[in-house]
N, C-alpha and C positions, 0 to 999 in steps of 0.2 A: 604816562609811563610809570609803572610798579617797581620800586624799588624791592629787588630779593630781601626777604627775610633773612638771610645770612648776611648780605652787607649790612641788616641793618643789628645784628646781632655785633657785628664787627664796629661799626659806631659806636653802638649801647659800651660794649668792653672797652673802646679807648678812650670813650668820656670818663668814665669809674677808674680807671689809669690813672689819665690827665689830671683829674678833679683829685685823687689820693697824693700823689704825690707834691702839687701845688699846697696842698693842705699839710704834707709831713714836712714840706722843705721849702714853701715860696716861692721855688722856681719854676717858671714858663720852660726856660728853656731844658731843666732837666727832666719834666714833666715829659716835654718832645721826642726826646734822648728815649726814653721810656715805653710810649708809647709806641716808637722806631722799634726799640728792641722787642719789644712784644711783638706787636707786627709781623714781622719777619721772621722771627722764631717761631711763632705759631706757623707760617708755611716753609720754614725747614722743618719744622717736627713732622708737615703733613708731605713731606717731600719726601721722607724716609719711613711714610709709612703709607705706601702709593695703596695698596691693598682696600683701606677705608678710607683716604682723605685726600683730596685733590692738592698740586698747588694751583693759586689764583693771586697775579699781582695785586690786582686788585680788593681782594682779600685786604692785604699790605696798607692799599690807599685808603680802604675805610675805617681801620683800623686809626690809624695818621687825623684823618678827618674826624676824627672824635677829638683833638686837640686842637682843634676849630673853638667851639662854640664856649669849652672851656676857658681860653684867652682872652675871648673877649667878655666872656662874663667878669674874666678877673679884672681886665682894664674897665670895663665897668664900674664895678663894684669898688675899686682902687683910688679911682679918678684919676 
């Protein structure tokens, strides 16, 4: 199974998210917050602008899951 090219475009932006903000601030969890907000705002923008841009919860959850691999790279890297 192919993961779409858009979820993975929504990965790619919540890891560079996750990964920035971890980097300006040390938090996991504001890193989350962050990436949340992002998420979702990108499909309320696409929500009021039906014309070109779908919403997709989903959208939402790859965005989210880009602060996966982040976390654990940190707890990694941490110890």
């Amino acid at each position: 199974m192919m993961i779409p090219f858009d979820k993975l475009l929504h990965l790619t932006v919540g890891m560079v998210i996750a990964a920035l903000v971890v980097i300006l601030t040390g938090s996991l969890v504001l890193a989350g917050a962050a990436v949340l907000l992002a998420g979702a705002g990108r499909e309320l923008y696409d929500a009021y602008h039906p014309d070109t841009n779908t919403v997709d919860i989903w959208d939402v959850v790859a965005t989210c899951a880009g602060w996966i691999p982040v976390a654990l790279a940190v707890r990694i890297f941490q110890g």
